[in-house]
C-alpha positions in Angstrom: 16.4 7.2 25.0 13.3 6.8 26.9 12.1 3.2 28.2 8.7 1.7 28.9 7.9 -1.8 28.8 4.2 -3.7 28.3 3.9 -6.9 28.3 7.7 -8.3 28.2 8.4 -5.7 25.6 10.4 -2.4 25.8 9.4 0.8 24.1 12.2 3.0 22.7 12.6 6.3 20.9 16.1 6.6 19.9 16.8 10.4 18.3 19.3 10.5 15.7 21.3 12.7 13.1 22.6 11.7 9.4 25.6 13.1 8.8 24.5 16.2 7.1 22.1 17.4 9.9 19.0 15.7 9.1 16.9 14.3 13.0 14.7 12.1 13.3 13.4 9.4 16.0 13.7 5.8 15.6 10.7 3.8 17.1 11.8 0.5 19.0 10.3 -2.4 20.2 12.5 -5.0 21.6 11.3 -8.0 23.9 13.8 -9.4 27.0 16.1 -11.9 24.7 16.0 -11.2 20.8 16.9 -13.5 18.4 17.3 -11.1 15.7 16.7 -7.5 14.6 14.5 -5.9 12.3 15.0 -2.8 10.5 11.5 -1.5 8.9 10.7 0.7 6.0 7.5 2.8 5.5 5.3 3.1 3.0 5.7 6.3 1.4 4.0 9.1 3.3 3.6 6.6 6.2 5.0 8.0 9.5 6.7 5.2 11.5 4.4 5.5 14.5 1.9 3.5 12.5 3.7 0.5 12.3 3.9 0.3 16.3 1.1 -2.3 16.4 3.4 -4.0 13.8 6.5 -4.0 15.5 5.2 -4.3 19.2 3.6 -8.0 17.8 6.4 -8.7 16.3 8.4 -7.9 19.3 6.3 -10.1 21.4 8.3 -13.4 19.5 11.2 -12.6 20.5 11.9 -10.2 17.1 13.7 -6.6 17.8 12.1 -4.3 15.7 13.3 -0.6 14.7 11.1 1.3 12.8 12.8 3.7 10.7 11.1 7.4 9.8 11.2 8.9 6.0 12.9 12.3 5.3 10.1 14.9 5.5 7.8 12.7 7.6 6.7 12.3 11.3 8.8 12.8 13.5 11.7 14.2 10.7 13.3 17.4 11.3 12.4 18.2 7.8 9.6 19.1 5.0 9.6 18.7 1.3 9.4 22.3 -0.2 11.2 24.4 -2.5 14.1 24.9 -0.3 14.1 21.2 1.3 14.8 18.4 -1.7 15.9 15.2 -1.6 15.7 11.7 -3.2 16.9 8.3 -3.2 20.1 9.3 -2.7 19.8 10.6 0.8 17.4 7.8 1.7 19.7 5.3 1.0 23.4 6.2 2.0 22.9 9.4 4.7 19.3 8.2 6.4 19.5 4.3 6.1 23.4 4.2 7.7 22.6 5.9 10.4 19.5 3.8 11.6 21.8 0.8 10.6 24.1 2.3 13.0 21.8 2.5 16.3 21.0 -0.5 15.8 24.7 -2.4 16.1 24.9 0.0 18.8 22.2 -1.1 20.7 22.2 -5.2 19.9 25.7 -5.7 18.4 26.0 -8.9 16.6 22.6 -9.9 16.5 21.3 -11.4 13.0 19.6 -8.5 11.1 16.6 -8.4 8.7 15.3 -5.2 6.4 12.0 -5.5 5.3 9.2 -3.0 4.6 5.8 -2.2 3.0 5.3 -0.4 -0.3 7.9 1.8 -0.9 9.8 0.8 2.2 10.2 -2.7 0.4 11.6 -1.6 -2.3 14.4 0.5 -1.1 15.0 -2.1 1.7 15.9 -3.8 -1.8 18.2 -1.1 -2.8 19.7 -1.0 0.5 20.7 -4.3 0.1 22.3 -3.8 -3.2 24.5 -0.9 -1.6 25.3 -3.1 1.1 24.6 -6.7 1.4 25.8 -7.2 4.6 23.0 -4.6 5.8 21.0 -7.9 6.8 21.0 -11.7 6.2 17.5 -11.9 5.4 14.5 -9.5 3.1 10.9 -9.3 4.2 7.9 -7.6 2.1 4.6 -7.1 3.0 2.3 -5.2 0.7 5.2 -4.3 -1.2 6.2 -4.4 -5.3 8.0 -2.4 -7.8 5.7 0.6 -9.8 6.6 -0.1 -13.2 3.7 0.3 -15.0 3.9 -3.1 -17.3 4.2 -5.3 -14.0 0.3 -4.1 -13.4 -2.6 -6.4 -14.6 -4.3 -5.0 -17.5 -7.0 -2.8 -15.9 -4.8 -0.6 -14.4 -1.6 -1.1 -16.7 -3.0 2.0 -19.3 -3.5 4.6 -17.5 -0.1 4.3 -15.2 2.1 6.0 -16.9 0.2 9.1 -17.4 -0.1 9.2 -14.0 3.8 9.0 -13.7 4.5 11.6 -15.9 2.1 13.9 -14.1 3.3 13.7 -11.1 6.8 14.9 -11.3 5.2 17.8 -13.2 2.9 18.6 -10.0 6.0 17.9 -7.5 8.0 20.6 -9.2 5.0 23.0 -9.9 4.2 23.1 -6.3 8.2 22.9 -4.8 6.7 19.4 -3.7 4.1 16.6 -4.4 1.3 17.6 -2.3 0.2 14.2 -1.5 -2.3 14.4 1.4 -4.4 17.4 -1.1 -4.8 14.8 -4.1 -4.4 11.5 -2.2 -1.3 9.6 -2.6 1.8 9.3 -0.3 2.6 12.6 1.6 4.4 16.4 0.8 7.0 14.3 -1.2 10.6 16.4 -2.1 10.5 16.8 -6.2 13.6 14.7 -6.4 12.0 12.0 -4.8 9.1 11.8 -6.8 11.4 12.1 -10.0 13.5 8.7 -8.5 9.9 7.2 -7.9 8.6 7.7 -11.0 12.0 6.5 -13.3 11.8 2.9 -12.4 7.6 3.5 -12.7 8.2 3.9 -16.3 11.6 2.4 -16.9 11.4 -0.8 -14.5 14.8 0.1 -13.8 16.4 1.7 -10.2 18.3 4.4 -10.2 19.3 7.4 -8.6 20.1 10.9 -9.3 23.5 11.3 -8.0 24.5 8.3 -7.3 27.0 6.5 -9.6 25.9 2.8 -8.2 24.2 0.4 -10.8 21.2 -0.9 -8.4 19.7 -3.0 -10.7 23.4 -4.7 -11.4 24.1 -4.7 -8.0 20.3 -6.0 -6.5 21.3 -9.1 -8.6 23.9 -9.8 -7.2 22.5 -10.2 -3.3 21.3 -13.6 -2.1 19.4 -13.7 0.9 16.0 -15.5 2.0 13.1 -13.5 1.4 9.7 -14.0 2.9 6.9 -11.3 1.2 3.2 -10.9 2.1 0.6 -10.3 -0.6 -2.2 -8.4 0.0 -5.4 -10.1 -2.5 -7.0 -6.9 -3.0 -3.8 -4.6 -3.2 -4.2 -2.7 -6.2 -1.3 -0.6 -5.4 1.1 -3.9 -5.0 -0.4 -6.8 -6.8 0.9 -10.3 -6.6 2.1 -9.2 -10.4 5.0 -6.2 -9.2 6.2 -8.0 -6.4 6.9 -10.8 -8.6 8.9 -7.8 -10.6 10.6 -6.4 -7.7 11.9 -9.9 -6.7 12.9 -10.6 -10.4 15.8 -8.4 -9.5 16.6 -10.4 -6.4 17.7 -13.6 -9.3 19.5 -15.8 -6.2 17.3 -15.2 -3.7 15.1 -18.3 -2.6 11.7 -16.6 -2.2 8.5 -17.9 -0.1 5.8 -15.9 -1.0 2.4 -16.1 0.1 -0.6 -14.4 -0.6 -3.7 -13.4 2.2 -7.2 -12.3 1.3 -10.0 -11.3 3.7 -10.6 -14.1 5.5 -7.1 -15.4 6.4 -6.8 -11.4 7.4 -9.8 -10.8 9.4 -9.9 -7.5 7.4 -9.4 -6.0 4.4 -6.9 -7.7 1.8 -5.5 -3.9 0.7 -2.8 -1.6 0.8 -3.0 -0.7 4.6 -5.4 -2.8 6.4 -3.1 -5.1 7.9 -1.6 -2.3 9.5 -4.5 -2.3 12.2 -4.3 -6.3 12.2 -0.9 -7.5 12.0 -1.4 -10.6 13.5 -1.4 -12.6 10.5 1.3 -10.7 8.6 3.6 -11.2 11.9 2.9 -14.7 12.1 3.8 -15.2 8.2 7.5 -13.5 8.6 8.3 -14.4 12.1 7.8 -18.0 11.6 
């Protein structure tokens, strides 16, 4: 584990292995005296290094912030391809676990929170539904579920062509070859195929796993606090509102930044590079 500390906050990089061989690195930032953890999700095809800015602010009041890495991305031992597949599956009960792990090692009994952007936010939903004991409280920023009738109109017909396409290219290619056309990363076919089920269903599920998530998401009840981006295309205010329909007991505070309450753009991933607002919204 190696240590460096700026500012009253400590840097760590914690290396782990799931349980069937899979090594990544899990990013830390933790101040003197937490009063609670955070474990983060990526964006699909978002390494976690990105979210340092993120979790260093957030570490700065007094929130201990793990940022967890994808399957098949940054600093993971693996790459989607036609020998290397995965989906939600191994996500969720071999990845997840064992980042949930480190961090009772490392700050046993503190309070925990899951939260995370896009993607990230919705399995941190999942993960709850597996285990709601994973964390006493949800946060979202830029985050909402893909199903194509949660979309405003503008974008709501053409979705689902777009869903059924890309499965087709992720198992043409051994894997979706995000960074050549644009979207997400080298994504494992089975991923994309979970991905794009609930896109056109509005249901989660996933391959291999006998769990009801949709039964069991509504059955969690803890806080959540979500960050809407105005100009999000990719997460209007519209599927978050979907995503959190499956959360039915969960009080929800919700709020919704454009431009000028950002200092930046109001899109997918601008905040990113000025967290400051975002940080303020869920750490207060």
């Amino acid at each position: 584990m190696d240590t460096t500390e700026t500012g009253g906050v400590r840097a760590h990089e914690l290396p782990l292995a799931a349980t069937d061989g899979h090594r990544y690195t899990l990013l830390a930032r933790t101040p003197e005296s937490a009063d609670r953890s955070l474990l983060w999700l990526p964006a699909l095809g978002v390494a976690a290094r990105h979210y340092l800015p993120f979790a260093h602010a957030l570490a700065a009041r007094g929130v201990a912030v793990f940022v967890h890495e994808w399957r098949g991305s940054g600093s993971s031992s693996l790459r989607a391809d036609r020998r290397h597949d995965w989906g939600y599956r191994e996500l969720l009960t071999t990845d997840l676990p064992a980042s949930d792990q480190a961090i009772n090692d490392l700050l046993p009994g503190l309070p925990r929170v899951i939260g995370g952007h896009s993607l990230g936010g919705q399995l941190a939903c999942c993960r709850l539904a597996l285990d709601q004991d994973a964390a006493s409280s949800l946060w979202l920023v830029a985050s909402g579920a893909p199903y194509w009738r949660a979309f405003p109109p503008r974008t709501r017909w053409w979705l689902p062509l777009a869903y059924r396409f890309l499965p087709w290219l992720a198992d043409a290619c051994g894997a979706l070859p995000g960074r050549r056309i644009g979207f997400g990363g080298n994504e494992a076919r089975g991923l994309i195929r979970d991905w794009s089920r609930t896109a056109l269903s509005g249901r989660y599920a996933a391959a291999g796993m006998e769990a009801s998530l949709d039964k069991d998401m509504a059955a969690v009840e803890v806080p959540v606090r979500a960050a809407v981006m105005a100009d999000d295309w990719l997460a209007p205010e519209s599927s978050l509102r979907f995503l959190l329909s499956k959360l039915p007991h969960s009080p929800v505070h919700a709020k919704t930044f454009d431009r000028q309450a950002l200092g930046a753009k109001a899109d997918h991933f601008a905040w990113m590079r000025e967290p400051g607002v975002a940080v303020r919204f869920l750490a207060s």
